[in-house]
C-alpha positions in Angstrom: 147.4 -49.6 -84.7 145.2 -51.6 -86.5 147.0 -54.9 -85.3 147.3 -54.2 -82.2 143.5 -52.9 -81.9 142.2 -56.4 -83.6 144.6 -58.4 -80.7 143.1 -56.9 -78.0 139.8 -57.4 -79.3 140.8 -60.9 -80.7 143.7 -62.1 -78.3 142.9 -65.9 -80.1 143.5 -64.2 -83.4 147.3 -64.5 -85.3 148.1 -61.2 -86.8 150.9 -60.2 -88.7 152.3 -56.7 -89.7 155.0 -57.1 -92.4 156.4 -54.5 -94.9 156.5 -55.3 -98.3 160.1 -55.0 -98.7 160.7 -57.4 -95.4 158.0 -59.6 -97.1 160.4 -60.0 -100.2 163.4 -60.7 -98.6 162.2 -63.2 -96.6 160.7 -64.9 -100.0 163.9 -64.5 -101.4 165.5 -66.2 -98.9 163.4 -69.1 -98.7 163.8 -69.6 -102.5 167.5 -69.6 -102.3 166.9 -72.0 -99.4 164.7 -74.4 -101.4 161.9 -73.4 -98.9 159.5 -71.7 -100.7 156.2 -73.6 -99.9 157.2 -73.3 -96.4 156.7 -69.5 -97.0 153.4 -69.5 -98.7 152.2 -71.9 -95.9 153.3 -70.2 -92.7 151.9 -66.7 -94.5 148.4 -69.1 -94.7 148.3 -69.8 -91.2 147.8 -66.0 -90.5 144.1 -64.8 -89.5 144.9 -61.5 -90.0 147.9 -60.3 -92.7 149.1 -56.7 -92.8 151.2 -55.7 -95.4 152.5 -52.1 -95.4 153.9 -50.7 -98.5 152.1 -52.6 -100.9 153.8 -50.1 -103.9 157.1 -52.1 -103.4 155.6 -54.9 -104.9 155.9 -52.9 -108.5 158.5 -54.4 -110.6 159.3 -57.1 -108.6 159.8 -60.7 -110.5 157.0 -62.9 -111.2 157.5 -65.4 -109.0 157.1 -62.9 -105.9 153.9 -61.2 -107.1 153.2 -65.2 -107.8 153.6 -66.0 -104.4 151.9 -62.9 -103.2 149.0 -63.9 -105.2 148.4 -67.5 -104.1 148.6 -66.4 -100.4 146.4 -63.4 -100.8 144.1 -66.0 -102.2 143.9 -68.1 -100.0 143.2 -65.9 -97.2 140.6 -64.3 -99.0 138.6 -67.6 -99.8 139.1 -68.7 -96.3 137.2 -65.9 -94.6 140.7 -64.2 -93.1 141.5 -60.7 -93.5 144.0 -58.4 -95.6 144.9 -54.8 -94.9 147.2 -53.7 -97.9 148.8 -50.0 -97.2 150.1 -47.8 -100.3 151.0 -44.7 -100.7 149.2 -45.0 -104.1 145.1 -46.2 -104.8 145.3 -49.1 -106.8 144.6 -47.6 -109.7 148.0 -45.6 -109.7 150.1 -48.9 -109.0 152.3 -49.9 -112.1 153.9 -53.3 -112.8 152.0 -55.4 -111.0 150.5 -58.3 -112.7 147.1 -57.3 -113.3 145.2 -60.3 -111.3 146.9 -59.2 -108.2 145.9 -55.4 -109.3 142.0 -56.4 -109.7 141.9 -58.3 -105.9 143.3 -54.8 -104.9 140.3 -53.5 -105.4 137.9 -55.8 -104.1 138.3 -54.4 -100.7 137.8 -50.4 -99.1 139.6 -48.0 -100.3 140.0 -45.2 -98.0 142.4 -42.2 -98.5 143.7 -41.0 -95.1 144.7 -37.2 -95.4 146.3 -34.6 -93.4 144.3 -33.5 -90.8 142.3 -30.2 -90.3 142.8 -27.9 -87.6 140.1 -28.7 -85.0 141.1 -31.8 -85.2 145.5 -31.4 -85.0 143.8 -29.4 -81.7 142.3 -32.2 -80.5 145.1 -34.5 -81.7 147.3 -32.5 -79.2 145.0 -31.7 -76.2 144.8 -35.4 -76.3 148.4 -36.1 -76.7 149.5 -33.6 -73.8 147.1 -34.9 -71.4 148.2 -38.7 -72.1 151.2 -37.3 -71.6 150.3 -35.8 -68.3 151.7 -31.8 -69.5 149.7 -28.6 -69.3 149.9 -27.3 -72.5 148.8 -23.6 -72.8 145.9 -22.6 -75.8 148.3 -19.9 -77.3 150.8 -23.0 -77.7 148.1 -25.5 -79.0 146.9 -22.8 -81.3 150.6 -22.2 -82.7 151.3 -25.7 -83.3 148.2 -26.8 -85.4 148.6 -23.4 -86.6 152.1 -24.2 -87.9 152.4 -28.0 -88.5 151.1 -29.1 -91.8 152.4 -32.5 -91.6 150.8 -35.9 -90.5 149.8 -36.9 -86.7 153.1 -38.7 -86.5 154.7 -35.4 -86.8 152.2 -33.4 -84.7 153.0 -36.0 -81.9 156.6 -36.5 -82.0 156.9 -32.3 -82.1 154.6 -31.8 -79.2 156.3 -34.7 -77.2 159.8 -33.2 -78.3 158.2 -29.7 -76.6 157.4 -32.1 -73.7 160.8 -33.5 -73.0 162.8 -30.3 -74.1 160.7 -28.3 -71.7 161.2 -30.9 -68.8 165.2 -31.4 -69.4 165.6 -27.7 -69.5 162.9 -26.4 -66.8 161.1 -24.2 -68.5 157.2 -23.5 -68.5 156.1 -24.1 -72.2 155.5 -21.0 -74.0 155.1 -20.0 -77.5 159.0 -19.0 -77.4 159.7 -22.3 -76.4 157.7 -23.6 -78.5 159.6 -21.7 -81.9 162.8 -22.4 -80.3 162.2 -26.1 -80.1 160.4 -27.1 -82.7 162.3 -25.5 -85.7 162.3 -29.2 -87.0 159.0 -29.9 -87.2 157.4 -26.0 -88.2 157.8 -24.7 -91.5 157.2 -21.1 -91.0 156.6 -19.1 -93.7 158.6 -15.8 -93.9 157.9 -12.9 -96.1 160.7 -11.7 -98.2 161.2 -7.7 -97.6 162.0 -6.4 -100.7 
């Protein structure tokens, strides 16, 4: 999202999304090709460099984080930018070499957590209306109600509701809505003793 939001406001720009581990095997590669300044210098043409996963960088050899290092470098001193995503804060991140560690915190931080329940309402009053469906309150209300998870989740069960509903021809009501979207609700049951 955040690529794609810096393209359109920057169409000149060159951004790149990567994941870590795609990130190492194409530096592994280009070693066992005999390439590997070819790597570093293509990943120094980028304006903006997106690397998800940033954690899979732990425990990797020396000459990755190596590499990793002199092109984060260089696009720092150059003025470009570097989004780094973890499902850790920097702090937490083990085996990785401590001067790559210490640029990981020069930038923002920001912890994204799950969200509350006005806003997993809005999230899907939102959703449904891109989506062009009528989604009833007792059904919005049941679903933010009910799923705990991440908006990824919240969208993919309320488009799931969307497309099950439209397949099978049916309004979409709170039965529907239990019947379909077992997957994504965790309901909690009480245990009769």
């Amino acid at each position: 999202a955040i690529g794609m939001e810096i393209k359109q406001r920057h169409p000149e720009l060159q951004v790149l999304y990567v994941s870590m581990n795609k990130f190492q095997a194409q530096y592994t590669t280009a070693v066992l090709n005999k390439e590997p300044n070819d790597f570093i210098n293509f990943y120094q043409m980028v304006d903006v460099l997106i690397i998800d996963d940033i954690q899979e960088l732990s425990g990797n050899k020396s000459s990755t984080q190596n590499a990793f290092f002199n092109i984060f470098n260089h696009l720092h001193l150059t003025g470009k930018q570097l989004i780094l995503t973890s499902d850790k804060r920097p702090s937490e991140l083990s085996d990785i070499n401590d001067r790559l560690l210490t640029r990981f915190k020069w930038g923002l931080a920001a912890e994204l957590t799950q969200p509350d329940y006005e806003t997993k309402v809005k999230i899907i009053r939102a959703k449904a209306q891109r989506l062009g469906a009528n989604i009833p309150e007792d059904v919005v209300a049941y679903l933010a109600d009910n799923i705990s998870a991440n908006v990824r989740e919240i969208e993919g069960a309320l488009s799931s509701l969307i497309a099950n509903a439209s397949f099978l021809g049916r309004k979409i009501t709170i039965s529907l809505a239990k019947d379909i979207l077992k997957v994504y609700v965790k309901l909690t049951q009480r245990e009769i003793t």
